[in-house]
MIVOKOL-213999 format. One line per 3 residues: number of its first residue (from 1); for each residue y, z, x of C-alpha. Coordinates in steps of 0.5 Angstrom, whole numbers, m for minus. Layout:
% residues N
NUM	Y:Z:X | ...
***
This chain:
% residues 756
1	7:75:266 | 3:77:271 | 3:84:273
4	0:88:280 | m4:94:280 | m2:101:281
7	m1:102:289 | 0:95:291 | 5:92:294
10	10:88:290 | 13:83:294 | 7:82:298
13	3:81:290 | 10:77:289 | 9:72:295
16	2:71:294 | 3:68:287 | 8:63:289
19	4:60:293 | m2:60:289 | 3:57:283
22	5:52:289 | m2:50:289 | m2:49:282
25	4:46:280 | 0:39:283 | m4:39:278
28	1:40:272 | 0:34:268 | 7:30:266
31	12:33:264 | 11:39:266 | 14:44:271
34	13:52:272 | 20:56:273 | 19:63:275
37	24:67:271 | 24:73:273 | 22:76:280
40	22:83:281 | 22:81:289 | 28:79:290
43	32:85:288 | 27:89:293 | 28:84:298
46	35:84:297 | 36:91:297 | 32:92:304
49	36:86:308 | 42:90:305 | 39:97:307
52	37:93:315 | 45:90:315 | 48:98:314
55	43:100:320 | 45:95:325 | 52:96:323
58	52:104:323 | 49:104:329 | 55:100:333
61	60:104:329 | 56:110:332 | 57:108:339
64	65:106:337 | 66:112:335 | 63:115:342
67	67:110:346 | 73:111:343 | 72:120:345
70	69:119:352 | 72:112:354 | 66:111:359
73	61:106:357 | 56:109:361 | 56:114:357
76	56:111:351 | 50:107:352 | 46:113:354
79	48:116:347 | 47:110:344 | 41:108:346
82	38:115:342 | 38:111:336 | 33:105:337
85	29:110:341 | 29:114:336 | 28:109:330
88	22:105:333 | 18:111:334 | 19:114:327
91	16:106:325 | 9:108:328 | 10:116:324
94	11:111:317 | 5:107:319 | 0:113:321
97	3:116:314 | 1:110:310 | 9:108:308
100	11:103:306 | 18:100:307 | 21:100:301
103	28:103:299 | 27:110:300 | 25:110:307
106	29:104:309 | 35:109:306 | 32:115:311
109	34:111:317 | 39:109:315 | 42:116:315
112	39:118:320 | 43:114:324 | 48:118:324
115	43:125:325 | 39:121:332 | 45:120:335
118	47:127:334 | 44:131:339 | 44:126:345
121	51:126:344 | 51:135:344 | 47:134:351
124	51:127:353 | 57:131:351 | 55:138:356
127	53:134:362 | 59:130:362 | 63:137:361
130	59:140:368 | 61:134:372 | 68:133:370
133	71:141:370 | 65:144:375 | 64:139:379
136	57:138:379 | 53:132:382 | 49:129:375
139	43:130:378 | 44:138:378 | 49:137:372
142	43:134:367 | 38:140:368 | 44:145:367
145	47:142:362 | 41:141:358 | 39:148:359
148	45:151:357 | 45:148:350 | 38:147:349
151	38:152:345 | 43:150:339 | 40:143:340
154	33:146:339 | 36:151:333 | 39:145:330
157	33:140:330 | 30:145:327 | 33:147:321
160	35:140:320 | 28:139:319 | 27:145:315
163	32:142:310 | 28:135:309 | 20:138:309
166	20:141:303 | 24:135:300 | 17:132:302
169	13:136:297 | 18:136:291 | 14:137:284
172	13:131:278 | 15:124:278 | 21:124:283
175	17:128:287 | 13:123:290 | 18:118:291
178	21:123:296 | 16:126:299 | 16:119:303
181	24:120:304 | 23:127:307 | 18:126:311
184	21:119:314 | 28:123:316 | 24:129:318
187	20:125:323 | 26:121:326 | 30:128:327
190	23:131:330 | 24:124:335 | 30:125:337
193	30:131:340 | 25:129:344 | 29:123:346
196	36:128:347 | 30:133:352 | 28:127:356
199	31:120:356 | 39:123:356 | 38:128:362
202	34:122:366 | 39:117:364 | 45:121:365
205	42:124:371 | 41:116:374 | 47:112:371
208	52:117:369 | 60:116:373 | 65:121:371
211	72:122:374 | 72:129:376 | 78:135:375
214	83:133:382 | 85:140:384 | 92:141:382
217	90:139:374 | 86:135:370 | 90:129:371
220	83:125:369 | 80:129:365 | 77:126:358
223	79:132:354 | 87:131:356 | 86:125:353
226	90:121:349 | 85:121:343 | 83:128:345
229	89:132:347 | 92:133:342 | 87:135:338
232	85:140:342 | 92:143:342 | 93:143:334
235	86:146:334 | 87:151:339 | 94:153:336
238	90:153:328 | 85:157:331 | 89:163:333
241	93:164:327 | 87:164:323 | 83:169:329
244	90:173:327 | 90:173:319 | 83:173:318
247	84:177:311 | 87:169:310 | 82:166:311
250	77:170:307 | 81:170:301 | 81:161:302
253	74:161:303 | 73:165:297 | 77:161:293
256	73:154:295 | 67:157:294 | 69:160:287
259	72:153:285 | 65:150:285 | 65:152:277
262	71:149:275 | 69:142:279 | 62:141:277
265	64:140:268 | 68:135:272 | 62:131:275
268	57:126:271 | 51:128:272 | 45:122:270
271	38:121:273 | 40:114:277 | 44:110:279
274	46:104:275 | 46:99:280 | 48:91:279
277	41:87:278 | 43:81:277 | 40:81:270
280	38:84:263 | 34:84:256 | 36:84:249
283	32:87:245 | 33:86:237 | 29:88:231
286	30:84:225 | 30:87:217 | 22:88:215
289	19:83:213 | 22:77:216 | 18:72:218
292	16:70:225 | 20:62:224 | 26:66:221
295	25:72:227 | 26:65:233 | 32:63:229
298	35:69:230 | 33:69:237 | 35:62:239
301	42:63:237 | 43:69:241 | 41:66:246
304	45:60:245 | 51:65:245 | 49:68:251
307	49:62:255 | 56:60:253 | 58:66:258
310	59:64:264 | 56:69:269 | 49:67:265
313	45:63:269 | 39:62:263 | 35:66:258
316	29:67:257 | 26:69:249 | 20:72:247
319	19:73:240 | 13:78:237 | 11:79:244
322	10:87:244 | 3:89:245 | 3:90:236
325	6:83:236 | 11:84:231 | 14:79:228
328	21:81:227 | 22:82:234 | 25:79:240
331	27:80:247 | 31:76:251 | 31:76:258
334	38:74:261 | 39:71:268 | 45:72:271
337	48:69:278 | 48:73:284 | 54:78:285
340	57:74:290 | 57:68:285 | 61:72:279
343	67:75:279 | 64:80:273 | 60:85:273
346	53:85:270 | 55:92:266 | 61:87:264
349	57:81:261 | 53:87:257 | 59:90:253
352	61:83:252 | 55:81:250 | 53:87:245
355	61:87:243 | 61:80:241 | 54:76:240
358	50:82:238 | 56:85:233 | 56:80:228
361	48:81:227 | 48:88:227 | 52:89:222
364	48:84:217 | 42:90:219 | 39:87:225
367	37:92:230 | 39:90:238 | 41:94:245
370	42:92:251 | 38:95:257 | 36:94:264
373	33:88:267 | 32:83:272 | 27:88:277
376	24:94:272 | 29:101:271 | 36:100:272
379	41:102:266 | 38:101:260 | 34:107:260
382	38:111:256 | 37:118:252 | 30:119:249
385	30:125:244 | 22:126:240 | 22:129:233
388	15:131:231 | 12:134:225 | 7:133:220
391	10:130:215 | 14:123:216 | 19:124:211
394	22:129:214 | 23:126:220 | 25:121:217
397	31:126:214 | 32:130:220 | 32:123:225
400	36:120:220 | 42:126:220 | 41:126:228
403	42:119:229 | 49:120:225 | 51:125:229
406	49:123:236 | 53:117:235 | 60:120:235
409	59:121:242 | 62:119:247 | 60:113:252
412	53:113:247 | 52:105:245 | 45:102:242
415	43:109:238 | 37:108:234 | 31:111:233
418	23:108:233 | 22:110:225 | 22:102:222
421	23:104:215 | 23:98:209 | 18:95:211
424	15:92:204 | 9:92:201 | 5:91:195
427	1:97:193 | m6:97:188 | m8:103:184
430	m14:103:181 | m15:104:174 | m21:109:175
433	m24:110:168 | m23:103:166 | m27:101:173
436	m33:105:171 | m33:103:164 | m33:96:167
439	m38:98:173 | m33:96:178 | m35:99:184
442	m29:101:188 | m31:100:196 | m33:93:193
445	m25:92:190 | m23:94:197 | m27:90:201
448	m26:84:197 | m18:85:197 | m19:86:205
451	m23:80:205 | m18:77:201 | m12:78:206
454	m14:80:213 | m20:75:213 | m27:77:216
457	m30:74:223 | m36:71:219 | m39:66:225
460	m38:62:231 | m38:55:232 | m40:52:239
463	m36:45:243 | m36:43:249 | m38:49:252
466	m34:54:249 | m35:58:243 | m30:59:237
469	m29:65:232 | m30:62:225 | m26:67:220
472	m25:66:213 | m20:69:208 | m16:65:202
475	m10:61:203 | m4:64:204 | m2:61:197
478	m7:65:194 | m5:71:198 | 3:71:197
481	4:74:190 | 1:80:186 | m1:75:180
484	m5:71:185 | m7:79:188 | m8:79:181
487	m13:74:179 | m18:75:186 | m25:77:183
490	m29:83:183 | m37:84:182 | m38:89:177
493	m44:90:173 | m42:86:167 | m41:79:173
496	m34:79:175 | m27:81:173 | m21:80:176
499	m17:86:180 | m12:85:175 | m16:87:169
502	m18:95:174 | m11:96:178 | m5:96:177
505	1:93:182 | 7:97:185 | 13:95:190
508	15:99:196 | 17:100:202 | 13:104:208
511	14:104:215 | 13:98:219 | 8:103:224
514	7:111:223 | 7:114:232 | 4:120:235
517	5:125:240 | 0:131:240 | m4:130:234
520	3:130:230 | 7:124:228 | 13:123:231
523	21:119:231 | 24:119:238 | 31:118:237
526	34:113:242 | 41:112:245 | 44:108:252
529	50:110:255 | 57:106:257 | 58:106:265
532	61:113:267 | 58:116:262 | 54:123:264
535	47:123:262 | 47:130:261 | 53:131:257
538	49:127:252 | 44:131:253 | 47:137:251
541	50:134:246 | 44:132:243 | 40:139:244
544	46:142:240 | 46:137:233 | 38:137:233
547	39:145:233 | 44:144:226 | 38:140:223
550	35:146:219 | 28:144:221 | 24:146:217
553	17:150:221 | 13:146:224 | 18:141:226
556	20:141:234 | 24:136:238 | 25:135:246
559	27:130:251 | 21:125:253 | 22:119:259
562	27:120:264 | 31:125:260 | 26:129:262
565	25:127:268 | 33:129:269 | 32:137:267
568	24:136:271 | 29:134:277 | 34:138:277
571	29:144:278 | 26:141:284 | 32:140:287
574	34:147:286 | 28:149:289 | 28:144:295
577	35:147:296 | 32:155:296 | 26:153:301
580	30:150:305 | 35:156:306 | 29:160:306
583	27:156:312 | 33:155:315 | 34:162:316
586	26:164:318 | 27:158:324 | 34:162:326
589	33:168:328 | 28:168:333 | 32:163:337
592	38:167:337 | 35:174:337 | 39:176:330
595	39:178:323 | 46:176:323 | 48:171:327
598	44:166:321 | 48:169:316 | 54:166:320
601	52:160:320 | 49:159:314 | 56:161:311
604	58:154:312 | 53:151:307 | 57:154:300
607	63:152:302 | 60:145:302 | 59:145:295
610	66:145:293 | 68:139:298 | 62:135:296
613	63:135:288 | 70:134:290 | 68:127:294
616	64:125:287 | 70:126:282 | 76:123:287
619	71:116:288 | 67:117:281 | 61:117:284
622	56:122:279 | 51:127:281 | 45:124:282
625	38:123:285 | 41:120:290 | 47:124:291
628	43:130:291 | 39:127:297 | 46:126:300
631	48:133:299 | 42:135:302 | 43:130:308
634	50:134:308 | 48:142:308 | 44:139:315
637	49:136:318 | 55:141:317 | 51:148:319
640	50:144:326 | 58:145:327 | 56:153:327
643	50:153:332 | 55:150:337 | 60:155:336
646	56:161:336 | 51:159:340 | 56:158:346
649	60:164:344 | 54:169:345 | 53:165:352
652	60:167:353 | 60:175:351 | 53:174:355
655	57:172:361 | 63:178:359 | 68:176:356
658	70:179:349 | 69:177:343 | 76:175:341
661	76:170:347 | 68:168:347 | 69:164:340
664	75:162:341 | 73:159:348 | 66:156:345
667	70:154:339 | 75:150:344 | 69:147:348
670	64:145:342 | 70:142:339 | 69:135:343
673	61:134:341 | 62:137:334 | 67:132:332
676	64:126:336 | 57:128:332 | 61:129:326
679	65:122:326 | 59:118:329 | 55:120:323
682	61:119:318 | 62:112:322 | 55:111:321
685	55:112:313 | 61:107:313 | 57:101:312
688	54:105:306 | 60:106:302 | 64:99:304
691	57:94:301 | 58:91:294 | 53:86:294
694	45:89:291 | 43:96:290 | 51:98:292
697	51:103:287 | 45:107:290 | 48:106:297
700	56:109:294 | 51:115:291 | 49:118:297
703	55:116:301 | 61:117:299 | 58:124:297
706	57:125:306 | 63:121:308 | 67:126:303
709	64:133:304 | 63:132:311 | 70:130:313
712	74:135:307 | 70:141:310 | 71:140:317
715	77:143:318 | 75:149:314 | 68:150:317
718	72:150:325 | 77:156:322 | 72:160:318
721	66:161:322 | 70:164:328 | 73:168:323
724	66:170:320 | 64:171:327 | 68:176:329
727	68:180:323 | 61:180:323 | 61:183:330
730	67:188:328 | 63:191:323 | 56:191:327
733	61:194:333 | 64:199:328 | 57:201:326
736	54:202:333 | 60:207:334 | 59:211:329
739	52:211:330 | 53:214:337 | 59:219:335
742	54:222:330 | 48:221:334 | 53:225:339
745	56:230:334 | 49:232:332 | 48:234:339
748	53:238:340 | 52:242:333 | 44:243:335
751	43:250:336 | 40:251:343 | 33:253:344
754	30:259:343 | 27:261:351 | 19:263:352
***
């Protein structure tokens, strides 16, 4: 077993291993061959060449989806182009900041795909509008353009990038995993923004052909478009009865929002995913004082079943291999094939292999789970519950009932606790007035009854250049028994006596190992959980059964270990969450010179909620770690639908229209670009949700999370935001009128002067 330092790079460590076990494997005498059986790297390396394979596909359907709207291959190239640009750049921030390519910064550009491209496709979008419907040439239509909607790009960029920062400086242990996902996805948002302010407008300006208007229609304009066109239609006609029943619309949101509660008891909440590793471990715990003979027996047999299933490539047994070197204990390492070789998956084989091979020993008392293997983490990580106090046989009492009532829980597998009871022992008592009477001093009893069966280093003994302990203590048939216990001499004043003449010999049962936590002894109790199963809920569970314990004072329980990583997670992400809204609003007004108009825009983010909750439950993802950061990813990207509506609608009140006819003008106008953003960076997270190979679950996680919110909510963010808008405007203009009629009242009711 070979094990890197903290900080170092796995794969690289890996790498350099093999080729130095390539080096020595001349050198291995006859009959010998080193076999690597574990190798950590192979998931890492997988899981990267899966992640560089979505980004390489994301990216074209990206560009697909452009093609399909704009039918113009010059377009789409120049949109397209964004996101190697952008992807590029953002390798020399990784580099400067000290990251390394791993799965969470492969997975930020992965998302970003779709996030890159949307701002050129804004700009693209705008410029090819000027030229199609006001007939401009490419050159003036790039700077207006770019002009125009400069603004809202500039707001959405930033905003997004209010979202990802403070993910960077989330607290405790994931924290420092995202704060390498956060800062990527903020660097590449960041570059894209230059690319869309720059390299769009230069290659629309020189590159880009439109078919303009002819003057009797739009004969060849791309909104009138088989694709476009009836979208348009069904969108205009929508947006008018919602404008027109907007009290309609009010009650709908209102109810999409309150439905977060109920659908949130519907969704499985764990720490991580489960993802297929391709291998797992068996760890079982013979009946105290089994011998290390009968301990491998045991182990081989298990492994000898194993092997007998056919997804099971090899295993691998290690018995007393704890740091304690138990000798009842024993992990076995199982191999599987790859995924693509089996038809089963690996949580499969472990069912099988707990309910079938492990069964029939756990009923005899052996204790076994079945955790997580093949490349550290994964699912066999489980629930930890720690019970403290001082005394250990009421822990014993109080982990005793918990674990009975613990495991009537649904989905809860492997319980068991760290109290290793039932060890047995031979204890010697002293007989104190007849030692004395005997001059039998008791330090001598105990160090010849130490000496007797631990043994003692007494010299070293030197050959061939290497040194050697020399211990000493009686046979093991001397040592076996209380009556040869019994027959071991103890000098006294008289010359010696046996230790069966002073003590007397007791059996017992002790604990095997007595653990600690803060001073205090300590039993955790322990539990796995079946696939689907929300950690959370077992949590809650557990919290309540330890509550009707009747702890005596001076007894406390808590979670340890990823359990309380999940409530330590929790809370930052809900922080990330309310920094980003505060962010979010503070970036807003001063591009949009109003208080107000971010409160519109922001009304978009709640009624995500709703929506993404729902994406969980219909493709039974859970929430968790990794959905968390797709729902973060959404919340980003939906609010831009907003930026563009009402940043166009200012343009157009601004311009004199009023503000019924300037929202549903700017929403017709920003519908093209929002559903171009919208369905590239859900083309964009298809490779995601369609992969089954290595680390499949955490990519479904997080994408079925965007895919499913963003597409469910969109229909109601492009109704709910024009409706808000001129609600809000409504009001503001009511308030600003009776302001004045009450600044004018006040006039005509003053008294006149009184004349010098």
């Amino acid at each position: 077993q070979i094990r890197k330092q903290s900080g170092t790079n796995t794969v690289e460590i890996v790498n350099a291993v093999k080729a130095r076990l390539t080096q020595l494997e001349d050198t291995l005498p006859s009959g010998y061959r080193l076999r690597i059986v574990r190798d950590q790297a192979e998931f890492i390396e997988a899981s990267i060449s899966s992640v560089e394979e979505h980004l390489v596909v994301g990216s074209l359907l990206a560009a697909l989806v452009l093609l399909l709207f704009l039918g113009n291959l010059r377009s789409t190239f120049i949109a397209a182009i964004s996101i190697p640009t952008s992807i590029i750049a953002t390798f020399g921030l990784i580099w400067y900041m000290g990251f390394t390519l791993n799965m969470l910064t492969m997975l930020a550009l992965t998302l970003s795909v779709g996030i890159v491209i949307d701002n050129a496709i804004v700009v693209l979008e705008n410029i090819y509008r000027f030229i199609e419907e006001k007939g401009m040439p490419p050159m003036k239509a790039a700077v207006e353009a770019t002009r125009e909607i400069g603004l809202a790009v500039l707001a959405t960029t930033l905003s997004l990038v209010a979202i990802f920062v403070p993910v960077g400086f989330m607290s405790g242990m994931v924290g420092r995993f995202m704060q390498s996902f956060g800062l990527t996805m903020a660097f590449a948002i960041l570059v894209s923004l230059l690319v869309s302010f720059t390299l769009t407008p230069m290659m629309s300006s020189r590159w880009l052909r439109v078919k303009r208007a002819g003057p009797g229609g739009a004969a060849h304009d791309s909104k009138h478009s088989a694709i476009f066109g009836p979208m348009d239609r069904a969108y205009t006609a929508m947006l008018g009865w919602s404008m027109s029943h907007r009290w309609v619309i009010g009650v709908l949101a209102v109810a999409v929002l309150l439905s977060s509660v109920p659908l949130f008891r519907f969704v499985a909440v764990t720490f991580v995913t489960q993802d297929d590793q391709s291998g797992f471990d068996v760890s079982v715990r013979a009946l105290e004082g089994t011998s290390l003979e009968a301990t491998e027996v045991m182990a081989n047999r298990i492994g000898a079943a194993i092997r007998r299933i056919p997804e099971v490539n090899y295993t691998l047994a290690t018995v007393a291999g704890d740091g304690a070197g138990t000798r009842n204990t024993a992990s076995i390492f199982v191999k599987l094939h790859p995924i693509e070789a089996r038809e089963r998956d690996q949580f499969a084989v472990m069912a099988q292999v707990r309910d079938d091979i492990l069964a029939p020993f756990t009923a005899e008392g052996v204790r076994a789970s079945v955790g997580g293997g093949g490349g550290g983490g994964g699912p066999g990580a489980g629930v930890q519950f720690v019970l403290r106090g001082p005394e250990l046989r009421g822990l014993q009492e109080y982990s005793e009932r918990l674990l009975e009532k613990v495991k009537t829980i649904p989905g809860v597998v492997d319980a068991d606790t760290t109290l290793n009871a039932g060890k047995p022992e031979v204890s010697v008592r002293m007989d104190r007035p007849k030692a004395a009477d005997l001059g039998v001093p008791l330090a001598e009893a105990a160090e010849a009854l130490r000496l007797l069966v631990g043994g003692d280093a007494v010299t070293t003994y030197n050959e061939g250049g290497e040194q050697y302990e020399v211990h000493v203590r009686a046979e093991a048939g001397d040592r076996d028994s209380e009556a040869a216990l019994g027959r071991l001499p103890i000098p006294s004043r008289l010359g010696t006596v046996a230790l069966e003449d002073v003590a007397r010999f007791s059996r017992g049962e002790e604990s095997a190992d007595i653990r600690r936590l803060s001073r205090q002894r300590q039993v955790t109790v322990m539990v796995n959980m079946l696939p689907g199963t929300s950690q959370a809920t077992v949590q809650a569970q557990m919290t309540e059964f330890a509550g009707q314990l009747g702890m005596a004072p001076g007894y406390t329980g808590g979670f340890s270990g990823q359990s309380r990583e999940l409530n330590r997670t929790a809370t930052a992400f809900l922080t990330a969450f309310a920094l980003s809204l505060i962010f979010m609003y503070l970036v807003l007004p001063p591009q949009f010179e109003s208080w107000l108009h971010p409160v519109t825009i922001l009304l978009s983010l709640p009624l995500t909620l709703p929506f993404a909750l729902l994406s969980l439950i219909i493709f039974q993802q859970p929430l968790n770690v990794f959905s968390a950061l797709g729902l973060l990813v959404l919340f980003g990207v939906v609010k831009k639908n907003s930026i563009l509506q009402i940043d166009h609608a200012n343009q157009l009140k601004a311009a004199g229209l009023s503000t019924h006819d300037a929202i549903v003008q700017a929403s017709r106008n920003r519908l093209r670009p929002i559903l171009m953003t919208t369905l590239a960076f859900v083309a964009g997270m298809v490779p995601l949700v369609v992969t089954s190979g290595v680390g499949s679950a955490t990519n479904h996680a997080i994408g079925w999370v965007v895919i499913g919110g963003q597409t469910l909510v969109l229909v109601l963010t492009l109704v709910v935001t024009p409706v808000a808008y001129a609600v809000f405007d409504d009001l503001r203009e009511r308030r600003l009128a009776a302001r004045g009629v009450s600044w004018l009242r006040a006039r005509l009711t003053a008294e006149p002067a009184t004349p010098l």
